[in-house]
C-alpha angles and dihedrals in degrees: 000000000000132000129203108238088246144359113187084197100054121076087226094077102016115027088185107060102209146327106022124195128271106280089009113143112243120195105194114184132197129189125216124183122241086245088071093070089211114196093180137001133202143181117224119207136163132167126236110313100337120113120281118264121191133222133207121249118208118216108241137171136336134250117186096308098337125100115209121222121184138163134190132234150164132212153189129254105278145073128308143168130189138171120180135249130207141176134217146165090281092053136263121339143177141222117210152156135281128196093291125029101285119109134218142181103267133113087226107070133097139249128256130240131248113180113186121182140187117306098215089058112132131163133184102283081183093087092048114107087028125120120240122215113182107203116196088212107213087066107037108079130345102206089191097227108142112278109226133208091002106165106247091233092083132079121236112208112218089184098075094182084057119130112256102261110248105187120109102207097027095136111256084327089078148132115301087353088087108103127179099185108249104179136198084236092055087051089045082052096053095046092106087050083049095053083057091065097048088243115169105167133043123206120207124207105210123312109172124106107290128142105236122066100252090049104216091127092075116200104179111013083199110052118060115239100279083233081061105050128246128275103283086070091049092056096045088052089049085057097040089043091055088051091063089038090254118138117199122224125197131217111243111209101193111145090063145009139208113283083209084063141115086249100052106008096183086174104047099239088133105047132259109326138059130118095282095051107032119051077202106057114130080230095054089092092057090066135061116228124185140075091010136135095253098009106275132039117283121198102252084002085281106149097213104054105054117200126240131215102238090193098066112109099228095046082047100058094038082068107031107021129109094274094027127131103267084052099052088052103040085048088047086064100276117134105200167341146268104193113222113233085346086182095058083054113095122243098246091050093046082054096048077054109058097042088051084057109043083042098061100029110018092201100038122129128263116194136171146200114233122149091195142055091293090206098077108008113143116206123167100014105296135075111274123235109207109127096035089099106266108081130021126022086209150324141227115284103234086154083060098042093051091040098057089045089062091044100059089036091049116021088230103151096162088059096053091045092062096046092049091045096047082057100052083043097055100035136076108239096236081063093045095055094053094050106139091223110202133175088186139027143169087263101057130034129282118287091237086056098040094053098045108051089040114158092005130100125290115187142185133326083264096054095038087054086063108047122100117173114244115252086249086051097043099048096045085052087057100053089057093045083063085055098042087046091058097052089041089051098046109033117088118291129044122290119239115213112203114223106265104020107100083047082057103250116176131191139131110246143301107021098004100062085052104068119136120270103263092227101198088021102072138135089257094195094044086049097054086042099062089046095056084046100054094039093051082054095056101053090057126079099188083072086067104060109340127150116255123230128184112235113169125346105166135090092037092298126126116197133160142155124237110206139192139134099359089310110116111178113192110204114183130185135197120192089182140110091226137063117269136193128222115191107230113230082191097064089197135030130128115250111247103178136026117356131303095196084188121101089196109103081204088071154017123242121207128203108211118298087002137141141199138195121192129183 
């Protein structure tokens, strides 16, 4: 038999598979062949940054031709990569990675990852196994119950399946200034539609007062948007929400504000003072004024939305202080946060804010936006520390998102393989089993749309306002959302339902993706569908916290076992045209979700673009 020199995936060379805790001991193994003639082995590690420092490797035993070397360590909370040197009679000689987590003799590979993080790092277990749905409040449901105190300067749709609109300068009618009047009475109204689904977690797109219909342009981080309600209604729907099981999360905007706002007031709406008109504002310090565009920095050089400076002590403890506003909402019923462009936040803020939130609400949710792998993003020059144990419990899982997109479009199994397997790598696993894993969200287009324009044009907001799938397109899209829905349902992490999607929304990207859910006029089978699916999650607790195993990831199949406390739950895809066939390591289980067509208990039998989960 032969045996790679190392495989940071397999328990041969590596018992403990990725980040490891703080002062936790680590064995890592390699295997080098007697043909080597290796006269000394080490391992060569450094952490972020920091010089390289070698470790001895002690020959061990000896498998067919291969001797083993390993050595043991322990390290501190940070980053750290490492590949491993070795000399022998024919000279000097490196092990290093290739593009998965195999390695390999070459000098041109690169090093693998170890993330190890605090080991004091907990985060609230009770949300893993739950179901996210991320609501953009303005379009999911209009109670109907009388807005009060809404400014006149915005237009009120009274055509809720209208199309978002997408101008710029269209008179009141414009770009992000159309509202529809989604409500927190009309969520609190839908809770039981929301228990269909399995839904444990609502996730809020901003709600507090902002003049633009997406709200990230905050205006008054302590009063709710006059369309939405008051507090009082948020309140009411925390209470109504706990007695379905359902936790709600807020959007935190932190890295800008509304120039239209209390705190800038550009405009004027709110009196004399604010940081652009009075040299004396109390929020004049937030903001940074000078040789600027516009005067003063804009985040993304955007004028409307002014950047604040997250490090100033007063801004900080508005946010984070005894009577901020995290503690004000968590305290109003809410049981969480999704932090807005976490990785344009500084360190020292993500850590205020972490200690703002576990102070005031121990198990509340700490969630980030990141777009990359968060474990080792760099931004602004430096290594991000998200996921060490000090700042965030998880993020959301663009890698897995894209990753699953390719997948259905492309039957590339091996590929998503290597992006789920990278994740589980870098992460700690506290983090990985609170991934809000999306397909869809309100900054990229609909999953129906993404998939099925995958790898054609897409062009401008005028353009995008014009294209409808085909019934044969659409259709066909629908069949690999399923897909995509089973993997996003069953890998590590908790699945994030968009708003409309299971009700088979379409649309390109900002507005389009935030149409209103067209309640009566819904995919009925998708629909059904996403309710099975999330009920059948639910019931099954290897989907919380279970180990993941690789089963099959060839011939366009993509097939692997969750596994915890004597539950193994084998989910198989296939994104072909053709049958396919999954061996079943099982040998046994019922099939609980989609259709096994075998009647060999050996192995699993998938229709097309069908799917299978046995337990």
């Amino acid at each position: 038999m032969n045996y790679y020199p190392f495989d940071s995936a397999n328990k041969l060379y590596k018992p403990h598979f990725g980040a490891c805790k703080s002062g936790e001991e680590l064995l890592i193994r390699i295997a080098l062949h007697f043909d080597a003639r290796v006269q000394g082995a080490f391992l060569q590690i450094c952490e972020d940054g920091k010089e390289i420092f070698e470790v001895e490797m002690k020959p061990k035993e000896t498998i067919d031709n291969y001797r083993f070397y390993d050595c043991t360590l322990t390290l501190e909370t940070g980053l750290y990569w490492y590949k491993f040197r070795y000399t022998s009679e024919y000279g000097e000689f490196f092990v290093t990675k290739t593009e998965t987590s195999l390695g390999i003799v070459s000098n041109d590979g690169g090093a693998w990852q170890q993330t190890v993080y605090d080991k004091d790092f907990t985060v609230p277990s009770r949300f893993a196994g739950g179901i996210i749905y991320q609501i953009f409040p303005d379009r999911f449901y209009n109670s109907g119950k009388k807005k009060k105190n809404v400014p006149d300067d915005r237009f009120l749709c009274s055509d809720w399946g209208k199309q978002p609109e997408y101008r710029q300068n269209n008179g009141i009618c414009s770009l992000g200034n159309d509202y529809y009047g989604g409500d927190l009475e009309g969520i609190a109204e839908k809770l039981p539609y929301l228990s269909e689904l399995g839904v444990s977690i609502i996730y809020l797109n901003p709600i507090f007062e902002a003049h633009s219909n997406h709200r990230y342009n905050t205006a008054d981080y302590f009063k709710i948007d006059p369309i939405l309600g008051d507090e009082k209604d948020l309140v009411r729907l925390c209470k109504q929400a706990k007695k379905f099981g359902i936790s709600i999360i807020f959007d935190g905007v932190f890295s800008h504000t509304g120039d239209d706002s209390v705190y800038f007031n550009k405009y004027g709406r709110y009196g004399q003072g604010g940081a652009y008109n009075d040299m004396a504002s109390p929020y004049r310090k937030w903001y940074k004024f000078g040789s600027f565009e516009c005067g003063y920095s804009a985040w993304w050089g955007v004028p409307s939305l002014p950047e604040v400076d997250e490090n100033n002590p007063g801004f900080t403890d508005f946010i984070t202080g005894e009577n901020s506003v995290i503690s004000k909402w968590l305290s109003a019923g809410l049981d969480g946060i999704r932090l807005d462009v976490a990785d344009e936040l500084p360190d020292a803020f993500l850590e205020a804010i972490r200690k703002a939130v576990k102070r005031e609400k121990k198990d509340a949710y700490i969630l980030g936006e990141v777009w990359e792998d968060a474990s080792n993003k760099i931004s602004y020059g430096h290594r991000r520390k998200f996921l060490l144990g000090r700042q965030l419990d998880s993020v959301m899982n663009y890698p897995f998102a894209n990753g699953i997109i390719d997948y259905v479009c492309t039957g590339d199994g091996e590929k998503l393989k290597r992006t789920v397997m990278s994740v589980l790598e870098n992460y700690p696993k506290p983090s990985v089993d609170l991934l809000m894993n999306h397909i869809g969200t309100h900054d990229t287009a609909r999953a129906i749309t993404t998939i099925a324009n995958y790898g054609k044009y897409t062009g401008d907001r005028e353009w995008q306002s014009k294209q409808t799938l085909s019934e044969n397109d659409y259709a066909f899209a629908c069949l690999r959302l399923k897909i995509a829905a089973v993997l996003q349902y069953t890998l590590p992490g908790i699945p994030s339902l968009y708003y409309g999607d299971e009700a088979g929304l379409t649309g390109f990207g900002d507005p389009f993706c935030r149409g209103t859910y067209p309640w009566g006029k819904e995919n009925v089978d998708l629909l059904n569908f996403y309710k099975a699916l999330g009920q059948m999650r639910r019931k099954t607790k290897a989907f919380a916290e279970g180990a993941y195993i690789p089963v099959k990831t060839d011939e366009g199949c993509f097939a692997f076992i969750r596994e915890a406390n004597g539950e193994r739950v084998l989910v198989c895809a296939n994104a072909t045209d053709c049958e396919k066939t999954v061996e079943n390591p099982c040998k046994s289980g019922k099939t609980v979700f989609g259709e096994n067509i075998s009647d060999d208990p050996d192995f699993v039998r998938l229709k097309p673009y069908g799917y299978a989960i046995l337990v």
